[in-house]
C-alpha positions as CSV (number, residue, x, y, z in Angstrom):
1,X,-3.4,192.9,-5.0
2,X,-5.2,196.0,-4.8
3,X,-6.7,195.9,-8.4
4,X,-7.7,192.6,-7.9
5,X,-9.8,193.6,-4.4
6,X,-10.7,196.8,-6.2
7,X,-12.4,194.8,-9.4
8,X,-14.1,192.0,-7.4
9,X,-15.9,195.4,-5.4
10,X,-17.0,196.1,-8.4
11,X,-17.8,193.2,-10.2
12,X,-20.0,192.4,-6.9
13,X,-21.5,195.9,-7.3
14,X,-22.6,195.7,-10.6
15,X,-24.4,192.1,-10.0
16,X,-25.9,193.4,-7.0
17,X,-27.3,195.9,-9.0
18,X,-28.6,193.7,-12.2
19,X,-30.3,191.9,-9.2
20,X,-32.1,194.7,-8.0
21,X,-33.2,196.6,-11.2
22,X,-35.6,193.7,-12.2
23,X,-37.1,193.5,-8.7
24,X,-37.7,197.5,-8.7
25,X,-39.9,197.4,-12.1
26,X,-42.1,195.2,-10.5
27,X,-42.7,196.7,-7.1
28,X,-45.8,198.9,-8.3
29,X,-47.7,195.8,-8.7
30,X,-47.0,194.4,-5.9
31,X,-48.2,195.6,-2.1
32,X,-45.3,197.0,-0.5
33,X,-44.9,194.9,3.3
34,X,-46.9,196.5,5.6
35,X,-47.5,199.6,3.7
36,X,-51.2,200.6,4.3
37,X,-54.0,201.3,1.6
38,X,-54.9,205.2,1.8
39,X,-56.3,208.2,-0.4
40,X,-56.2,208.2,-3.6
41,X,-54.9,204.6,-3.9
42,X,-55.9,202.6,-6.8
43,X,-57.1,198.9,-6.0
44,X,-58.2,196.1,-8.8
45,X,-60.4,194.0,-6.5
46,X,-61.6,190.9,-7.6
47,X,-63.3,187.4,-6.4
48,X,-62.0,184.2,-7.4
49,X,-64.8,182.6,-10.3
50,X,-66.4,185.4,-10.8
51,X,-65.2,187.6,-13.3
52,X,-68.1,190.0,-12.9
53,X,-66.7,190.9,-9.1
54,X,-63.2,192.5,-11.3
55,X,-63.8,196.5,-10.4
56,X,-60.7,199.0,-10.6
57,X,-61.5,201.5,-8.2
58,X,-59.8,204.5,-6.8
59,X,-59.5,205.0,-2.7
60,X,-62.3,208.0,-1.5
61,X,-60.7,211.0,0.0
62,X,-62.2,209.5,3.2
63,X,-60.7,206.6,3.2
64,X,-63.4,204.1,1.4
65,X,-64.1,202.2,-1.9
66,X,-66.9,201.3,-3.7
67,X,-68.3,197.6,-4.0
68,X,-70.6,195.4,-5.4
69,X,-73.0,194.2,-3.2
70,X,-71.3,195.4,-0.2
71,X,-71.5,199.3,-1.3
72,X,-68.7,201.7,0.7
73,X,-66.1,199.8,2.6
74,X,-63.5,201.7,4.8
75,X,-60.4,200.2,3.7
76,X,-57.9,203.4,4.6
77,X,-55.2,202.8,7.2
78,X,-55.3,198.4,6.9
79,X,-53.1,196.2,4.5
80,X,-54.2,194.7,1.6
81,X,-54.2,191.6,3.7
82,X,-56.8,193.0,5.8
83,X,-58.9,195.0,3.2
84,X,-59.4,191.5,1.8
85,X,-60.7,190.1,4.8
86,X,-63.2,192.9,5.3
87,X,-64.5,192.6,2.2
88,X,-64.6,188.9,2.2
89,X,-66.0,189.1,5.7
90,X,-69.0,191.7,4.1
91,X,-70.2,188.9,1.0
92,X,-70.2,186.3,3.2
93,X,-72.8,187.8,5.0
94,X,-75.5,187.6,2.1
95,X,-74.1,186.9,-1.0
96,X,-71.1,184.5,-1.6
97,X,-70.0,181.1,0.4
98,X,-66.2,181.5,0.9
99,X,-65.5,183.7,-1.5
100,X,-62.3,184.3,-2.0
101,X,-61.2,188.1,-2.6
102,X,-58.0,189.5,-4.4
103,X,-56.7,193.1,-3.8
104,X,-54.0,194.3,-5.6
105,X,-52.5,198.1,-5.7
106,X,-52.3,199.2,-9.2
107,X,-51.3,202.7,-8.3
108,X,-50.0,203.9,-4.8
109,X,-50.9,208.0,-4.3
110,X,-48.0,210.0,-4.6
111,X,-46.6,210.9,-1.3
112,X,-43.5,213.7,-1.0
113,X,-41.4,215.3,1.4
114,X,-40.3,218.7,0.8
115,X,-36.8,219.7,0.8
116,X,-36.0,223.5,1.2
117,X,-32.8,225.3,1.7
118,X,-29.1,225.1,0.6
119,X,-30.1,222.0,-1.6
120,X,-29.7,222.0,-5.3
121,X,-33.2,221.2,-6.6
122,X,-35.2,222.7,-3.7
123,X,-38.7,221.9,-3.5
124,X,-41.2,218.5,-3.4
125,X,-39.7,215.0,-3.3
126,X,-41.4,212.2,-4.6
127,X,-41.0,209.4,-1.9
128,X,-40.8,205.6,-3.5
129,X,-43.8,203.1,-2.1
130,X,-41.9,200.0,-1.9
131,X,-39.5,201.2,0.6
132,X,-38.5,204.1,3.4
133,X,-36.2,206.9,3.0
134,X,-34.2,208.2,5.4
135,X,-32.7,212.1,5.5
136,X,-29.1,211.3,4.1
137,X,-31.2,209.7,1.0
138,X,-33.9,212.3,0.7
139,X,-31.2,215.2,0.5
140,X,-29.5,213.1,-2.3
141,X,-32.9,212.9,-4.4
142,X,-32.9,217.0,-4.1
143,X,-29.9,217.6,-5.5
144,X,-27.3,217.2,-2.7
145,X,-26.4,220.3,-0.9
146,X,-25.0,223.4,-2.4
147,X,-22.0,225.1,-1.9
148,X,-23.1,227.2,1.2
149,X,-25.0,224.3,2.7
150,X,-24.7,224.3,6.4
151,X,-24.5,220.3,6.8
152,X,-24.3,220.6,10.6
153,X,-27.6,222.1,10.3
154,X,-30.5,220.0,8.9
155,X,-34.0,220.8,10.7
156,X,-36.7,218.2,10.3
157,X,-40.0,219.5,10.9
158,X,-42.7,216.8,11.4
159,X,-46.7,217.9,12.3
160,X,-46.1,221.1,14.4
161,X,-42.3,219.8,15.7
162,X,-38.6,220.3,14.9
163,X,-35.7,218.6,15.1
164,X,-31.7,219.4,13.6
165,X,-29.7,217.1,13.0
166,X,-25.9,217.1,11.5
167,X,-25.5,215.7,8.3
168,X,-22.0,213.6,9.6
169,X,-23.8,212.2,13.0
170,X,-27.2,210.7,10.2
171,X,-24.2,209.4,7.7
172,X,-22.5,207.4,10.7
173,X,-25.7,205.5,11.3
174,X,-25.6,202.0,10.2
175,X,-27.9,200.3,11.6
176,X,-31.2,200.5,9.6
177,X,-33.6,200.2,12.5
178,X,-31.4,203.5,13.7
179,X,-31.9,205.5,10.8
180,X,-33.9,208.8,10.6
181,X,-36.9,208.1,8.1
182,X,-38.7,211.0,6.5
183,X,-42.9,210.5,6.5
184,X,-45.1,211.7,4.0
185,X,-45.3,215.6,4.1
186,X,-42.4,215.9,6.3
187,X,-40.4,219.1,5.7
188,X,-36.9,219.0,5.6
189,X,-34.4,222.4,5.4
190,X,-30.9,222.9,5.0
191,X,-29.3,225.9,6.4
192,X,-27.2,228.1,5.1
193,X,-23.3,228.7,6.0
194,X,-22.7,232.2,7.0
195,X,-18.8,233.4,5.8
């Protein structure tokens, strides 16, 4: 009875899995839900018909993008969704009837969290775009802790504040909506055990 439960926990693991893999490959092209355009983004904008309008463009410093016709357009800090509309919005003002404008992300900037302290591979972490990571995950992409990791000790320091956390109380949480997320240039530092 046992091997039996014990195989179909597997067999549904490993076709969860096949499920997932080709759905990961693809996530680069696609907008990630609710993720917002910012720096160093790059977009492929294009109108519908006109061929011409097709311009890959990388995302200013300061938050903006080059067009035709419609010059620099602030697009930092709004979906795709809305980007669209503001560009839409801007050639129907003197150049196109109803045009209808396509954004898509070829290249999200790179966003890390660093990870310092009684972790294996201290140092940067590369964050995925097409989802949110939350501390127990982020100390699993840096290695896992070390053998003197202090695991009831995990400070989170977040634009000028701190918080610790214990590594059993963040495993406990279930509930997604509960979790502790890490943010782009988040640091977060793992103590040491002292013998």
């Amino acid at each position: 009875m046992n091997v039996r439960c014990l195989y179909r926990g597997w067999a549904s693991l490993a076709v969860a899995i096949l499920l997932v893999i080709p759905a990961s490959s693809s996530a680069q092209n696609a907008a990630a839900p609710g993720r917002k355009i910012q720096a160093n983004d790059i977009l492929v904008i294009s109108v519908l018909g006109e061929p011409e309008m097709n311009k890959e463009t990388k995302v200013s410093n300061d938050g903006r993008v080059d067009y035709f016709y419609v010059g620099d357009v602030q697009v930092a800090g709004q979906t795709v969704a809305e980007a669209q509309e503001k560009i839409r919005q801007l050639l129907m003002k003197d150049y196109f009837v109803n045009p209808q404008v396509g954004i898509q992300v070829k290249q999200y900037a790179q966003e890390t969290v660093t990870v310092l302290g009684q972790v294996n591979r201290p140092g940067p972490v590369l964050l995925p775009t097409d989802r949110r990571v939350d501390i127990v995950e982020v100390i699993g992409m840096a290695g896992d802790f070390n053998r003197v990791a202090k695991k009831s000790a995990i400070e989170l320091r977040r634009k000028g504040k701190s918080v610790k956390f214990s590594y059993d109380d963040l495993r406990k949480i279930t509930d997604p909506a509960k979790k502790v997320y890490v943010e782009p240039d988040d640091v977060v530092e793992v103590d040491i055990t002292i013998f």
